[in-house]
C-alpha positions as a Python dict, from the first residue, in 0.01 Angstrom:
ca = {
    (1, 'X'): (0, 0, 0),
    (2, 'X'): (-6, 97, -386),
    (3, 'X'): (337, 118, -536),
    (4, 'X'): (412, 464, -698),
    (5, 'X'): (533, 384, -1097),
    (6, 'X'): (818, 591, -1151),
    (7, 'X'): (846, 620, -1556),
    (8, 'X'): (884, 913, -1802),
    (9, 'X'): (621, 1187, -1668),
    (10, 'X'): (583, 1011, -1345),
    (11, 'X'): (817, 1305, -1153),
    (12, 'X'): (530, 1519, -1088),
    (13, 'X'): (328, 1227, -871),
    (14, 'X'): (633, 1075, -681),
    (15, 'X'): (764, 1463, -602),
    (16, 'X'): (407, 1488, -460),
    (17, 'X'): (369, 1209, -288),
    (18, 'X'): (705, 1314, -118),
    (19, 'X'): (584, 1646, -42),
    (20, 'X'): (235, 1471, 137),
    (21, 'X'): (478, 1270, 303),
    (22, 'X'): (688, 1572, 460),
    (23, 'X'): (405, 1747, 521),
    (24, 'X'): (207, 1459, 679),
    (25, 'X'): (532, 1422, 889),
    (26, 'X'): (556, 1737, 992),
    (27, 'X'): (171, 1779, 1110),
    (28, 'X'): (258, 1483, 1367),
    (29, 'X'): (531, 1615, 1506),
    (30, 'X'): (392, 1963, 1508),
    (31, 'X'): (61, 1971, 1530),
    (32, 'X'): (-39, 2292, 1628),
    (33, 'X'): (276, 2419, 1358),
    (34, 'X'): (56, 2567, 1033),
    (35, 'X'): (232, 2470, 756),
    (36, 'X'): (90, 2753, 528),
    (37, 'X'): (201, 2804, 272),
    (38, 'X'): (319, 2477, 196),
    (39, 'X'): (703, 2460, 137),
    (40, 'X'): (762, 2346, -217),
    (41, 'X'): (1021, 2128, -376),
    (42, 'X'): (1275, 2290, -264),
    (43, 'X'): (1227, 2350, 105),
    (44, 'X'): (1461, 2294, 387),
    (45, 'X'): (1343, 1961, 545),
    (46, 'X'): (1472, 2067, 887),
    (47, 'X'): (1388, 2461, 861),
    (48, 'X'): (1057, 2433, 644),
    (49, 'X'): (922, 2107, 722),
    (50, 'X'): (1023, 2086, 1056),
    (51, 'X'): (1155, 1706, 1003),
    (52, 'X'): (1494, 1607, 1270),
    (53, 'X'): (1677, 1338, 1216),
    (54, 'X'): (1387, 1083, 1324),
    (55, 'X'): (1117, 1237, 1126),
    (56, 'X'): (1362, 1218, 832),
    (57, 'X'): (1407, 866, 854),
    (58, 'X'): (1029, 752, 884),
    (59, 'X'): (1028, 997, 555),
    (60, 'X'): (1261, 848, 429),
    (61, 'X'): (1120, 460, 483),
    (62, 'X'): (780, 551, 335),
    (63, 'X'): (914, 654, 22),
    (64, 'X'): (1120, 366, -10),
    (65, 'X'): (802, 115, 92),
    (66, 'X'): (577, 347, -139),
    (67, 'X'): (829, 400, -470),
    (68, 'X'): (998, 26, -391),
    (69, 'X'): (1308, 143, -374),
    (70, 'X'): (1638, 145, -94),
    (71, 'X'): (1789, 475, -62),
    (72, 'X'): (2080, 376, 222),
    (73, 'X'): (2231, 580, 516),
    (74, 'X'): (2336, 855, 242),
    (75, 'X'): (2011, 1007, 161),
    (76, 'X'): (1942, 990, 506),
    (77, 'X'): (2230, 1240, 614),
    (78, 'X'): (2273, 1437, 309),
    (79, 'X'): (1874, 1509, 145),
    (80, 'X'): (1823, 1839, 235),
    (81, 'X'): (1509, 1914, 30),
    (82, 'X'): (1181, 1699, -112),
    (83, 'X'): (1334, 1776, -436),
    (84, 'X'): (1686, 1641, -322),
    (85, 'X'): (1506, 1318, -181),
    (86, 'X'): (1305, 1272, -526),
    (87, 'X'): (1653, 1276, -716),
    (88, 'X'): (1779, 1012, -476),
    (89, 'X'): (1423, 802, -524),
    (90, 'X'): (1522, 857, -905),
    (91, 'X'): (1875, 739, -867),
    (92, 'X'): (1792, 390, -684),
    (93, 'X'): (1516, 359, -935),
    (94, 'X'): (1764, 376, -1241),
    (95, 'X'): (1566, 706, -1375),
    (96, 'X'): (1730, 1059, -1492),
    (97, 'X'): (1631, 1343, -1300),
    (98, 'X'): (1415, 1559, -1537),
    (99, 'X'): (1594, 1866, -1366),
    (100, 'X'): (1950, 1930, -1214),
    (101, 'X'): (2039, 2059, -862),
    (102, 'X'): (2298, 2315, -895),
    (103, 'X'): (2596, 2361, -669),
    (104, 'X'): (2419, 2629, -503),
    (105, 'X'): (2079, 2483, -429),
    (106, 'X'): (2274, 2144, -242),
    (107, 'X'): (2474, 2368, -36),
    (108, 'X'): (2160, 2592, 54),
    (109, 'X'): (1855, 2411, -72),
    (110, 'X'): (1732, 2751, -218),
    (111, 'X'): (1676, 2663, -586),
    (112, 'X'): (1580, 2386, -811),
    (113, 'X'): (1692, 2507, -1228),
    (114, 'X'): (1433, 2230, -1479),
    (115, 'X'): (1573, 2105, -1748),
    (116, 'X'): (1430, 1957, -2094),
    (117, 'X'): (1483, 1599, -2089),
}
């Protein structure tokens, strides 16, 4: 498996590969489930997605194989979006989140504000 390099501009791919991930996920454990449209960034895991607390894990350990990182029992239990799980992926990897989660969008994972760097 390739690593994913997570440097300056590098969001965009690793919050993609998350999102193929999820939705990958989500197509095995609900196969006959259309996923159209896609949820974004900033869909629910469990609503949009689909994902329980199993499916969540196995997310989970392929981002960690595929960005080499360890994201603990904490992302596990409180990720609530792909956008949520990138800024954890970000965290273990020593990087600053090129946007900030609001108070609102971790309590309802409705909205993800970008910042300038």
């Amino acid at each position: 498996m390739t690593r994913i390099r997570i440097g300056a501009g590098d969001t965009d791919t690793a919050l993609a590969h998350i999102l193929a991930e999820a939705e990958a996920i989500a197509r095995e454990l609900h196969p006959s489930r259309p996923l159209a449209p896609a949820p974004g960034a900033d869909g629910s895991l469990d609503r949009d997605f689909g994902l329980d607390s199993l499916a969540r894990l196995e997310l989970v350990g392929r981002v960690e194989r595929a960005h080499g990182v360890t994201l603990g029992e904490q992302a596990v239990s409180t990720v609530e979006t792909p956008a949520g799980l990138l800024a954890a992926v970000l965290a273990a990897a020593g990087k600053p989140a090129p946007w900030r989660l609001t108070s609102q969008c971790r309590a309802t994972a409705t909205c993800c504000k970008k910042t300038t760097p």
